[in-house]
C-alpha positions as CSV (number, residue, x, y, z in Angstrom):
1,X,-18.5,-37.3,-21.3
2,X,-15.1,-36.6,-19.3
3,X,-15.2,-32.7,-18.2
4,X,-12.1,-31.1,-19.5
5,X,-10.5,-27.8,-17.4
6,X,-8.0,-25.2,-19.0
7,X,-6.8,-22.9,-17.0
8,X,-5.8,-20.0,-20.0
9,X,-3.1,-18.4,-20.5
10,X,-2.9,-14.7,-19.3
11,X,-2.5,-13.8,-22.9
12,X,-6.1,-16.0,-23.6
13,X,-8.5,-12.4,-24.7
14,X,-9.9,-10.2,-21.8
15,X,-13.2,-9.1,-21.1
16,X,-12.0,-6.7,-18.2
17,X,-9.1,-6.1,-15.8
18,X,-9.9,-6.2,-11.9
19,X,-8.6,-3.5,-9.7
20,X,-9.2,-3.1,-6.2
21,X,-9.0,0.6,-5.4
22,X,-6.8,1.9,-2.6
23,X,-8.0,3.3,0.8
24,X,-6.8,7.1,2.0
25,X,-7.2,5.5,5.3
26,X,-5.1,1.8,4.5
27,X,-1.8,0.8,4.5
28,X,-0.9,3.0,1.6
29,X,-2.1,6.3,3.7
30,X,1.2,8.0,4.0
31,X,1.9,8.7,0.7
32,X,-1.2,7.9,-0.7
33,X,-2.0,10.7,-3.1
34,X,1.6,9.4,-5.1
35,X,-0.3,5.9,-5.2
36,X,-3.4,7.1,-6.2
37,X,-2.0,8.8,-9.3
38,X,-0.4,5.5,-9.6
39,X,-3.7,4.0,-9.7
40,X,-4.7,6.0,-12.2
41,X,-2.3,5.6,-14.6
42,X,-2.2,2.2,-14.3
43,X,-6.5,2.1,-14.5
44,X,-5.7,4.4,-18.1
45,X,-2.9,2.0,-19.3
46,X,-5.4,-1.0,-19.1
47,X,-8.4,0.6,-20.4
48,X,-6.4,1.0,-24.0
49,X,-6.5,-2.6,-24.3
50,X,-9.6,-3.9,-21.7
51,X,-12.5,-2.5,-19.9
52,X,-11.8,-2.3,-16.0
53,X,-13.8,-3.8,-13.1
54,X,-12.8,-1.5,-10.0
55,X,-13.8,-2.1,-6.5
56,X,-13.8,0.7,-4.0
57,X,-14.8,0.7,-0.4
58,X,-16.9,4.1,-1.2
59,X,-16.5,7.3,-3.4
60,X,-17.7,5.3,-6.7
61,X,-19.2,8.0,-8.4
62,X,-16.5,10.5,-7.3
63,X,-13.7,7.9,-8.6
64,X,-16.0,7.3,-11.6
65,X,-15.6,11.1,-12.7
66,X,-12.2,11.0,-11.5
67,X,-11.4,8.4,-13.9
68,X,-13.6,9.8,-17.0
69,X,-11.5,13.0,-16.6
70,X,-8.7,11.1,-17.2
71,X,-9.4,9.9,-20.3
72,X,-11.1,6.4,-19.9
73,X,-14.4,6.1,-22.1
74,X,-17.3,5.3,-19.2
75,X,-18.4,2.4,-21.5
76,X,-15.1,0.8,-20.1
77,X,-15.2,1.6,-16.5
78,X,-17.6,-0.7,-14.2
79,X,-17.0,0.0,-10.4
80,X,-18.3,-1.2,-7.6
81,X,-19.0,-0.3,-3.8
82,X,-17.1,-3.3,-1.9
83,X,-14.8,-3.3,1.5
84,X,-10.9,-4.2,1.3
85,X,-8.2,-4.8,3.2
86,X,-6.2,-4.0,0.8
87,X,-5.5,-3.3,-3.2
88,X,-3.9,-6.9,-4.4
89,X,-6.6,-8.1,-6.5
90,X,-4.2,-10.6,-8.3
91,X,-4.3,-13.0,-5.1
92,X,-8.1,-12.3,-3.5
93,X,-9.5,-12.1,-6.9
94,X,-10.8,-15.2,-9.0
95,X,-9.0,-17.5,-11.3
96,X,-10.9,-18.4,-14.5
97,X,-11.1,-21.8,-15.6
98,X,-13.0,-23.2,-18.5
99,X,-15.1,-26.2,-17.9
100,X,-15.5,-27.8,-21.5
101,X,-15.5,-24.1,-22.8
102,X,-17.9,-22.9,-20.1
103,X,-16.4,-20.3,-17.7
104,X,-16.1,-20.8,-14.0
105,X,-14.4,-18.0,-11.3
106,X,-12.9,-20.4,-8.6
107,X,-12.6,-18.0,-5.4
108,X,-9.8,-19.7,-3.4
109,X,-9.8,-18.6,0.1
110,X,-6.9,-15.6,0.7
111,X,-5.2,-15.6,4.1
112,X,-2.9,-13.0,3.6
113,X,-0.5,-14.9,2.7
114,X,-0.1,-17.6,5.2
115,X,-1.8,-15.4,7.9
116,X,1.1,-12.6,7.7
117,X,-2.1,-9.5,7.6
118,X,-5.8,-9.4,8.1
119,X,-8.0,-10.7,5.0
120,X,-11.4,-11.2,5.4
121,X,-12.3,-8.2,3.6
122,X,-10.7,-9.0,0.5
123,X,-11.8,-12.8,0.8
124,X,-15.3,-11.9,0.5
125,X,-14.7,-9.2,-2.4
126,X,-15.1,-11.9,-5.6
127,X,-18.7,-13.0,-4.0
128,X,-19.6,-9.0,-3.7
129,X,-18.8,-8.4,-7.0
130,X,-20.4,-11.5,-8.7
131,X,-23.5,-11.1,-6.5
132,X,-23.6,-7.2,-7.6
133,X,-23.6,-8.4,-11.4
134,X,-20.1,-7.7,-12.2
135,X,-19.1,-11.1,-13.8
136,X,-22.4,-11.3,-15.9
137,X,-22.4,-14.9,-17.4
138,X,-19.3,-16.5,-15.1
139,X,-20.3,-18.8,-12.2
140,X,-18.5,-18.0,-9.2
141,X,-17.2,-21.2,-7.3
142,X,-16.1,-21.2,-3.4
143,X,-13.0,-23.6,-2.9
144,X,-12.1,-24.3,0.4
145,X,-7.7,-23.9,-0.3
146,X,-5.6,-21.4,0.0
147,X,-4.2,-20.3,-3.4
148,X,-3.5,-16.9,-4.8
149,X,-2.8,-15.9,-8.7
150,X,0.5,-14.1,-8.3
151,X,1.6,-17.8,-7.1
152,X,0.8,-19.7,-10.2
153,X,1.7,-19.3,-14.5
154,X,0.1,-21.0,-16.8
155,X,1.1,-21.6,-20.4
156,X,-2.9,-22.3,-21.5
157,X,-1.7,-25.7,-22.6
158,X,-1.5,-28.0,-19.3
159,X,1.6,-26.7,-17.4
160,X,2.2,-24.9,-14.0
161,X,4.9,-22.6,-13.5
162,X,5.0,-22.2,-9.6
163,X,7.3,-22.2,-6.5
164,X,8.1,-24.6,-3.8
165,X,8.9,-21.9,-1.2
166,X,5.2,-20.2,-1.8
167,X,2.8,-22.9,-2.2
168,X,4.1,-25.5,0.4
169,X,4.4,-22.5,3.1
170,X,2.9,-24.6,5.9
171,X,0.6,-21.5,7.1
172,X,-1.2,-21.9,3.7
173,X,-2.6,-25.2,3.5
174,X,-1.3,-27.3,6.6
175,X,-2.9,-30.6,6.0
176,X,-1.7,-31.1,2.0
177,X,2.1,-32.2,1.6
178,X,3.7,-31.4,-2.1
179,X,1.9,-34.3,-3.6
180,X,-1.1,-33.5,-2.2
181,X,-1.0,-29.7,-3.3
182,X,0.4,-30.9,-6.8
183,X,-2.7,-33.3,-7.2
184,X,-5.5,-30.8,-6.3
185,X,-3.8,-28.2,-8.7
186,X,-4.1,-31.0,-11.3
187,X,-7.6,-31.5,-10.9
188,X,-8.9,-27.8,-9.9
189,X,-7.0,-26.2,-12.7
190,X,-7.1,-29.2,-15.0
191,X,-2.9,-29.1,-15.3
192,X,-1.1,-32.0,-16.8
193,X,2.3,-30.9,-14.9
194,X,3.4,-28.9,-12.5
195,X,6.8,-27.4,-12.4
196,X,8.8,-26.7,-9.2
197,X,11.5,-24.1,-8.6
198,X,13.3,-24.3,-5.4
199,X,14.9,-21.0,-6.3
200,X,14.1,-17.3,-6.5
201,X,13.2,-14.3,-3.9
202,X,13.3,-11.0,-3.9
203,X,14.4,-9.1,-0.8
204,X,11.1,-7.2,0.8
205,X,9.1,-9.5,-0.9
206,X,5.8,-10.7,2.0
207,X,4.5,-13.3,-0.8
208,X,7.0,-16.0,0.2
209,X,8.3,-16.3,-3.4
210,X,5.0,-15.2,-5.7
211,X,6.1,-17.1,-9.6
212,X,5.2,-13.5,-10.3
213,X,7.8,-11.9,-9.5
214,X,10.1,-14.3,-10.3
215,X,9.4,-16.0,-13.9
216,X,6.4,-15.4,-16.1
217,X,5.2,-17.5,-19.3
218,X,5.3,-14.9,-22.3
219,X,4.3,-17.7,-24.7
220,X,3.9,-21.7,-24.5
221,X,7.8,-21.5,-25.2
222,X,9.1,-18.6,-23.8
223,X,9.5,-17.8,-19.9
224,X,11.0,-14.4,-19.0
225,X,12.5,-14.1,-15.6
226,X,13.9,-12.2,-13.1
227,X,17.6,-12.1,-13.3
228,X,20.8,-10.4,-11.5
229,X,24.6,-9.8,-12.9
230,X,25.9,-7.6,-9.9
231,X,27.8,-10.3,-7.9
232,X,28.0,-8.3,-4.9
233,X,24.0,-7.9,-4.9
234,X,22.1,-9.9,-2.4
235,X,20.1,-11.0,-5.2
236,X,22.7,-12.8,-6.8
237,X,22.5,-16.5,-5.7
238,X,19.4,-16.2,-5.3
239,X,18.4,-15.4,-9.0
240,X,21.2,-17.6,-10.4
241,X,20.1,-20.4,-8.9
242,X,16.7,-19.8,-10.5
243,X,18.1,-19.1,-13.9
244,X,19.9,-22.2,-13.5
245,X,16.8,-24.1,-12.3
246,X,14.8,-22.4,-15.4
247,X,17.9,-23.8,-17.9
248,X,16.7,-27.1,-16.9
249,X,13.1,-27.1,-17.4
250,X,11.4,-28.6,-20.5
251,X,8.9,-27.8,-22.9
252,X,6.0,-30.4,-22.9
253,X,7.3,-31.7,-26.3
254,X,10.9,-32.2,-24.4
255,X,12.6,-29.1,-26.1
256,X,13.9,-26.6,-23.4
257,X,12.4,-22.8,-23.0
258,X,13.7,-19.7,-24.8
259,X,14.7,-17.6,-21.5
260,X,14.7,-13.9,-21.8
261,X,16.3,-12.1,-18.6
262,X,15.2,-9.1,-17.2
263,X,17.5,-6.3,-15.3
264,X,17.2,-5.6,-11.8
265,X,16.6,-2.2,-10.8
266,X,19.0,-0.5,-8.3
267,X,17.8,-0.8,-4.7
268,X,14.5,1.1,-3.8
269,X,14.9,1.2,0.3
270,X,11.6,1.9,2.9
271,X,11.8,4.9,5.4
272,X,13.7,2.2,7.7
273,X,16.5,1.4,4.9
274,X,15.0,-1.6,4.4
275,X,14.7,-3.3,0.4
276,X,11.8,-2.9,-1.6
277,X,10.6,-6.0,-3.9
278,X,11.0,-3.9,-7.5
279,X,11.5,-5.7,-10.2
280,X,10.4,-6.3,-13.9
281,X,8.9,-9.8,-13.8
282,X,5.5,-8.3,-12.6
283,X,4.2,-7.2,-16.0
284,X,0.7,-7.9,-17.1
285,X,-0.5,-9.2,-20.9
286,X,-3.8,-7.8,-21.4
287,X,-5.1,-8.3,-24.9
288,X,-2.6,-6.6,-27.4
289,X,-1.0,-5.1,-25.0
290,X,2.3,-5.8,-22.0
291,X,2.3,-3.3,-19.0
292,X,5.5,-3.4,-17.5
293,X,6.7,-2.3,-14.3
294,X,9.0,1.3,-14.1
295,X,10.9,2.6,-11.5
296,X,12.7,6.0,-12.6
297,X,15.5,4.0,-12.6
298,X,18.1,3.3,-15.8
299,X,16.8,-0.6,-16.3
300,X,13.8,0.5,-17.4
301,X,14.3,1.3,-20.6
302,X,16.4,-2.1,-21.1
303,X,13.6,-4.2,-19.3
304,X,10.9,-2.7,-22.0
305,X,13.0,-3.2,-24.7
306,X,13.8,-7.5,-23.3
307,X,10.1,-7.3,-23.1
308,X,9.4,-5.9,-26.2
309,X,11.8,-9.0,-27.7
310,X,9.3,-11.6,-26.1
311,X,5.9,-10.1,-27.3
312,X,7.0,-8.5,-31.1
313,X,3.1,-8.4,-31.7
314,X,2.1,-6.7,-28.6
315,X,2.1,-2.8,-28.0
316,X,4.5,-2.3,-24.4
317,X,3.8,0.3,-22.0
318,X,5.9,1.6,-19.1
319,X,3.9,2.2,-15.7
320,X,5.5,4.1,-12.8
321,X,5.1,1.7,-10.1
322,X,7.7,3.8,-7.6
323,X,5.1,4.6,-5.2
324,X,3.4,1.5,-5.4
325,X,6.7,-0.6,-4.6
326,X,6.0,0.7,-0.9
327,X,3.9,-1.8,-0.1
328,X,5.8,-4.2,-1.7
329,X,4.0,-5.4,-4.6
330,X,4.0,-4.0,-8.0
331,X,1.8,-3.8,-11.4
332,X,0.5,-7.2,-12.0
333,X,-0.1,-8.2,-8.3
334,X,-3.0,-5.1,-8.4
335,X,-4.5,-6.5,-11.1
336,X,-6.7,-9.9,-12.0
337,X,-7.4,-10.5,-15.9
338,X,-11.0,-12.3,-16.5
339,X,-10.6,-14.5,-19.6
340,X,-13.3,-13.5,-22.0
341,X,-15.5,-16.5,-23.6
342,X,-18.0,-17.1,-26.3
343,X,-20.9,-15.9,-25.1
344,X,-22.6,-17.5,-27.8
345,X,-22.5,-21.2,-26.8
């Protein structure tokens, strides 16, 4: 008998939510008590819907209580004692496919992002975590190709979402042209189709052009995306030609996708005046639930309420991701969803 691979949907039901804890001492250490309290408000938001797996250099037990004061039951918290380089679980964690309905973790190799920062601590974090028990009942598979989860949506049903200026970086994978990278996506994620947009950034953005950022899948139908009506932003063509790009997609079935845009905040600038990556795109679906993204800023309230238009049956919450946005990533890239499967099989 064939073997058949779906890679779910992030709305597929979650057994937990993967965080990777901060460091005092990391890249976040100049402001990071403001991201720590980020953390936890983000580790609160997610244990209303999902347990959590967290991983933390050291200080479990202490972030353990930390946490329970907070409000999270400790029959949802599971945290473990593993180095990082850093906190974006989304792209060193594992991607869960099913193998004819059996789960398998496929641990890609992560080299921060094309080689741009130091990785080998967050590389090995999915083996750490599996071999301490964490993903009870999941095999854990090495593959031997760069590929991280903020650079890929799936609609559960056979199609890709992805983009051209991420995935055929040549500092990724070197030896695999388009084709190539198209046709081991196919067969590692069991895909039918992968679709392509030359379009779409975000100024500050590291990721070379993350899907995540840009356009999610909030249904097999709907895509919500990243958009920009200033004309005199920097975003502008940028976005537009995405939109434009996204106008021209199809459905499987040949019908086009309801598109639902999302504002832009107003510029969040570094210490050196430089742009910060914020936007609304970088939401997570975790069971019946959407976090979303918040800035302090006047779009936020109109982003949640788009949102709320593309998941009716889902309860939104606003997460204050200002400090966060430092480091140029947001909500989503900090966390990994693993699909949840019946055990019973």
């Amino acid at each position: 008998m064939p073997t058949s691979t779906v890679l779910p949907a992030e709305w597929h039901p979650q057994i937990a939510v993967m965080l990777t804890w901060p460091r005092a001492d990391g890249d976040f250490a100049g402001i990071f008590d403001a991201v720590e309290t980020n953390f936890v408000e983000l580790a609160c938001a997610i244990a209303r819907f999902a347990p959590l797996i967290i991983s933390r250099e050291s200080g479990t037990v202490d972030l353990q209580q930390r946490l329970i004061e907070a409000g999270i039951p400790p029959d949802r918290l599971w945290i473990y004692a593993a180095a990082s380089d850093d906190v974006w679980a989304r792209d060193h964690g594992p991607i869960t496919v099913f193998r004819n309905g059996t789960p398998v973790m496929l641990d890609f190799r992560f080299n921060g992002w094309g080689g741009k920062f130091s990785a080998d601590r967050d590389n090995l974090i999915s083996k750490k975590l599996h071999a301490a028990g964490a993903f009870e009942g999941y095999t854990l598979e090495s593959v031997d190709f760069v590929l991280e989860g903020g650079g890929i949506e799936s609609d559960g049903i056979g199609t890709l979402l992805t983009t051209e200026r991420c995935l055929l970086t040549p500092t990724r994978n070197p030896d695999y042209d388009k084709s190539g990278i198209e046709s081991r996506l196919k067969l590692m994620l069991g895909v039918d189709r992968v679709l392509w947009l030359k379009h779409g950034d975000l100024l500050g953005d590291d990721t070379d052009g993350h899907i995540d950022t840009l356009a999610r899948f909030c249904s097999v139908d709907t895509i919500a995306y990243q958009a920009c009506e200033d004309t005199s932003d920097p975003h502008y063509a940028l976005l537009t030609g995405m939109a434009q790009e996204l106008a021209g997609l199809s459905r499987a079935d040949g019908q086009p996708y309801r598109l639902i845009p999302l504002p832009l905040p107003a510029p969040i600038l570094d210490a050196d005046g430089r742009r910060l990556p914020a936007g609304y795109a970088n939401f997570l679906i975790v069971n019946g639930g959407v976090l979303v993204p918040t800035y302090d800023d006047p779009m936020d309230d109109l982003a949640i309420a788009h949102l709320r238009e593309a998941f009716p049956d889902r309860t939104i919450v606003g997460v204050n991701c200002r400090a966060l946005i430092h480091q140029y990533g947001s909500l989503h890239c900090t966390t990994m969803q693993i699909p949840a499967f019946d055990r019973r099989r």
